[in-house]
C-alpha positions in Angstrom: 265.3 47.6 150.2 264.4 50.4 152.7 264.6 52.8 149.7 262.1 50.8 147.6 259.9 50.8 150.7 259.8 54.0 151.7 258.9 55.0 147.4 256.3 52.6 147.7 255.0 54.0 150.8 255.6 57.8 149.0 253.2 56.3 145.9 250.7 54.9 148.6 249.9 58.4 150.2 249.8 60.8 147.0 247.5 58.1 145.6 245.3 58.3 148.9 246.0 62.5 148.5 244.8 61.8 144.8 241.7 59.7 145.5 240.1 62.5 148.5 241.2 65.2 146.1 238.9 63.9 143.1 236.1 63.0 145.2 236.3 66.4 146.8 235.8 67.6 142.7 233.0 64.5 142.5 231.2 66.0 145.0 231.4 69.4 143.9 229.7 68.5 140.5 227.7 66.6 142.0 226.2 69.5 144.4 226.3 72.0 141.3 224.0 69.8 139.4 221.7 69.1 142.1 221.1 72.7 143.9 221.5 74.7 140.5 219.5 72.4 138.2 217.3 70.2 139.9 216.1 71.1 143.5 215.1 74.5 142.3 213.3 73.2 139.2 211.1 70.7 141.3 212.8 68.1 139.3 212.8 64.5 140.9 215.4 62.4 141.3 216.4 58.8 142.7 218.4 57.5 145.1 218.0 57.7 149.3 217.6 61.3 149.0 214.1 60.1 146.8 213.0 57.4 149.4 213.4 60.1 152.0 211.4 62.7 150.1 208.3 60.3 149.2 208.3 59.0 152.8 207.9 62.6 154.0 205.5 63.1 151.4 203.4 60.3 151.9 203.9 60.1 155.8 205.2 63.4 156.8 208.2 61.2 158.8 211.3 63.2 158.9 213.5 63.7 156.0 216.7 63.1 157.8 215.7 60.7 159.8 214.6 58.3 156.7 218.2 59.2 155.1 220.5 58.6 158.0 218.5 55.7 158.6 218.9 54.2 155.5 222.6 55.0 154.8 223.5 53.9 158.1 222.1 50.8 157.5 224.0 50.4 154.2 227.0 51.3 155.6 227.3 48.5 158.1 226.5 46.0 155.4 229.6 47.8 152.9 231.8 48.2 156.0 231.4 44.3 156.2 231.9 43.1 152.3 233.7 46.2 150.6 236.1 47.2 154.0 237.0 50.1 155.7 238.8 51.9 152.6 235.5 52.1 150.9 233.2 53.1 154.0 235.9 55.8 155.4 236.2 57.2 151.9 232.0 57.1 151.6 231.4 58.9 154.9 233.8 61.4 153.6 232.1 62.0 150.6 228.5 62.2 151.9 229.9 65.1 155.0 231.4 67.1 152.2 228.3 66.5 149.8 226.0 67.2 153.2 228.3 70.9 153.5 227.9 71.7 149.9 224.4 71.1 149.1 223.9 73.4 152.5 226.3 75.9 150.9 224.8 75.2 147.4 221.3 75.8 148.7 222.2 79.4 150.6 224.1 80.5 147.6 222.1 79.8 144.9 218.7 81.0 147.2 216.2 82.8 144.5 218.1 81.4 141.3 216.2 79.3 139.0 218.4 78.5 136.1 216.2 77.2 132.8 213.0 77.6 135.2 210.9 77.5 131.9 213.2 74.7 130.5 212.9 71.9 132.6 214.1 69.1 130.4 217.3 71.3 129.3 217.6 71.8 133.6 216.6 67.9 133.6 220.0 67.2 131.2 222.5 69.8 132.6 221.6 69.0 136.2 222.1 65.3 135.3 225.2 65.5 133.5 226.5 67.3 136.4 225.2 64.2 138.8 225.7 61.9 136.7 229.3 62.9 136.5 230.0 63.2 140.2 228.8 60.2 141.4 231.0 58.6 138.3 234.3 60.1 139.4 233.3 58.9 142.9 233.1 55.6 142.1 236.2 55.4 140.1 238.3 56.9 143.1 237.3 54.6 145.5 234.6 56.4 146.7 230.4 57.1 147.1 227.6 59.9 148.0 226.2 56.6 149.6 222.8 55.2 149.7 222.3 53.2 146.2 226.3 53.3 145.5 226.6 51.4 147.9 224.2 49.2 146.5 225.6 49.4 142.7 229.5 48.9 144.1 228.3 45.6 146.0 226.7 44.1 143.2 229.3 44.9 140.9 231.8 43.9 143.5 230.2 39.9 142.9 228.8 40.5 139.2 230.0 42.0 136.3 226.7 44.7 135.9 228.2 48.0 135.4 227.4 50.5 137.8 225.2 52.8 136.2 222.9 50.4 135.4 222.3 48.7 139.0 221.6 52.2 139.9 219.5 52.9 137.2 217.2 49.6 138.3 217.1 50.8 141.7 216.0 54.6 141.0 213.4 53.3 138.5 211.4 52.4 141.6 212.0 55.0 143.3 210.9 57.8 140.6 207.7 56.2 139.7 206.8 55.9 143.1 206.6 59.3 143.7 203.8 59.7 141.6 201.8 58.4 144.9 202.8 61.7 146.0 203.3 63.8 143.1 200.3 63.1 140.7 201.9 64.9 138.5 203.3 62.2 135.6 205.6 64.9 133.8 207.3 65.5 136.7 208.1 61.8 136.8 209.1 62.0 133.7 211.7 64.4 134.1 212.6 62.2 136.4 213.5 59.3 134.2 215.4 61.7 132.0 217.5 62.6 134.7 218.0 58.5 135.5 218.9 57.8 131.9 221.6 60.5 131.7 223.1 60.1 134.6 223.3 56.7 134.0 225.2 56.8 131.2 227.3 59.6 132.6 228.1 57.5 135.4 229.1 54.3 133.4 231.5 56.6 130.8 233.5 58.5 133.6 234.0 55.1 135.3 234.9 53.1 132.0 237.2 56.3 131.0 239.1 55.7 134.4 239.8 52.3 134.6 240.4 51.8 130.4 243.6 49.9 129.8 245.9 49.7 127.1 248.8 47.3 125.8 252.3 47.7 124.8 254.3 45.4 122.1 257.8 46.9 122.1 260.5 45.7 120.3 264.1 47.5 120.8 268.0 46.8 121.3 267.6 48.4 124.6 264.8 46.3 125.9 266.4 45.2 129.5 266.6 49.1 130.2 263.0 50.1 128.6 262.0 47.0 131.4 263.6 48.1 134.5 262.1 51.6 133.8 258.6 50.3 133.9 259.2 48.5 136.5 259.7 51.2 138.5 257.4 53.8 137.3 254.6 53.4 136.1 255.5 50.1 138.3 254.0 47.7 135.8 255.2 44.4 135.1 256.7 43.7 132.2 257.0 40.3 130.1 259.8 39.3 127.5 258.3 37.3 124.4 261.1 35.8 122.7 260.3 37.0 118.6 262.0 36.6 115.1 261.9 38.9 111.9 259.6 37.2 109.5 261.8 38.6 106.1 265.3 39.0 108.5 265.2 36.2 110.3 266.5 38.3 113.6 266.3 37.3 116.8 264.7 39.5 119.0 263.3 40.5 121.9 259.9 42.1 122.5 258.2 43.6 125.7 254.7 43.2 126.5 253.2 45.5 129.1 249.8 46.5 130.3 249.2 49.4 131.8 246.7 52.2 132.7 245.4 54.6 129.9 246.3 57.1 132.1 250.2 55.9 132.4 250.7 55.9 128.3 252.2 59.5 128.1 254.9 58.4 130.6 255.4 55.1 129.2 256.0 56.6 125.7 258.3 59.2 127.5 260.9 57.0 128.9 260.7 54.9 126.0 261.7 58.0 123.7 264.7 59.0 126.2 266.1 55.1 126.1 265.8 54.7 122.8 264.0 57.3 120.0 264.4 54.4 117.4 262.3 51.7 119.3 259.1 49.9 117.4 256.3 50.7 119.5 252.9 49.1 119.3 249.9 50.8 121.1 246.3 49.1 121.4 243.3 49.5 123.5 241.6 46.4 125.6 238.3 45.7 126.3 239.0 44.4 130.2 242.4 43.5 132.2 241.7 41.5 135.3 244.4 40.7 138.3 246.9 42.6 140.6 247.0 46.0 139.4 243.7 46.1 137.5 240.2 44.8 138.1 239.1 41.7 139.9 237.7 39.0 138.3 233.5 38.7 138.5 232.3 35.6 137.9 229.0 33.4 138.7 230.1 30.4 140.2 227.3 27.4 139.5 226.8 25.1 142.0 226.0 21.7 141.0 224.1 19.0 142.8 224.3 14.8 143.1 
């Protein structure tokens, strides 16, 4: 008992280790895209960093101010529906994302990549964005202000992320034309929205896709106990018969991370090299172990 504890324990921390890791790498692409493609292009963008920029535009009210204002405010409303996981793991983000736009910004001082290609900057730069905030999300993680927003709503409603945030930075871009006057430049902006849009929603759908297993073999107690304990998924028996030989037998059905095939297909090769092994993808899996369920409740009146 105290063996199986301290494993799970073990699996707990390297997949906190794991999580601060890949947001470390998040933020990182993030940073690239923004101080190597966009900020020195003059390329705008969404997002509290946006709000902040149009109020100092419009107002001259400090930047910072505006963005610790907002995210602060955000952050007590996530620390009371998402939880402390999310909010610790979000504060981290945004100091590391805070130290590498500063070392972004020194380092890449004077260099103006595709300065006479802005919507190949506009792309790139959102790819790299687009991507960062993605891998974020999928480890548990935000750069804050409208993730926040995006993870709440899709916490209650099954809207995928990128597109909440999409909705939200809509606003924000065209808005800056009260500043701007300048409508390409608001363009550019809504090509940087729709791409990191869609980058965000593929990294996160590409981290949480799930697969099945049918598996049929002599040896299907052992193949069992073995998933049990790593990849620790459950496993159910479906009693089964051979249609032409009428043989009883006995078939596993697992789900499982796409992430956790390789191994699965590993131990099963090691049991038993000779086992029937059906592999398909699934469009959602929802309970302990996967995603929650998101569904409207309707309320109905006397």
């Amino acid at each position: 008992m105290m063996q199986k504890t301290l494993a799970f324990s073990n699996k707990a921390l390297s997949k906190e280790v794991r999580d601060y890791a890949m947001i470390a790498v998040a933020m990182m692409s993030y940073g690239i895209g923004w101080t190597i493609f966009l900020l020195p292009n003059n390329i705008t963008t969404g997002g509290v960093p946006g709000i902040a920029s149009v109020v100092f535009w419009g107002t001259g009210f400090p930047v910072q101010a505006t963005y610790f204002g907002i995210n602060a405010i955000l952050l007590l409303i996530a620390l009371k529906i998402l939880g402390w996981k999310f909010c610790v793991k979000t504060i981290y983000a945004v100091a590391l994302l805070t130290l590498i736009l500063q070392f972004g910004q020194t380092w890449a001082s004077g260099l103006r990549l595709l300065h006479d290609q802005p919507f190949m900057a506009s792309i790139i730069g959102a790819i790299f964005t687009g991507s960062g905030i993605g891998l974020g999300l999928a480890f548990n993680g935000s750069t804050g202000g409208t993730d926040i927003v995006a993870a709440i709503v899709n916490k209650y409603r099954n809207i995928s992320l990128g597109r909440v945030i999409m909705f939200i930075d809509i606003i924000i871009i065209t808005s800056s034309y009260l500043v701007f006057h300048n409508w390409e430049q608001v363009i550019y902006g809504y090509v940087v929205l729709w791409v990191s849009s869609f980058c965000i929603d593929q990294v996160v759908m590409a981290m949480r896709r799930s697969v099945q297993f049918f598996i049929i073999s002599e040896k299907y107690e052992e193949i069992g106990h073995r998933i049990n304990m790593d990849p620790h998924r459950g496993v159910t028996v479906v009693n089964a018969q051979g249609f032409f030989s009428g043989k009883e037998v006995k078939m596993l059905f697992v789900l499982a991370k796409k992430s956790e095939s390789q191994k699965i297909f590993q131990l099963i090769n090691d049991i038993d090299p000779h086992a029937f092994v059906s592999q398909s993808a699934v469009i959602g899996v929802y309970g302990e172990g996967f995603d929650k369920f998101k569904v409207r409740t309707k309320r109905y009146q006397n």
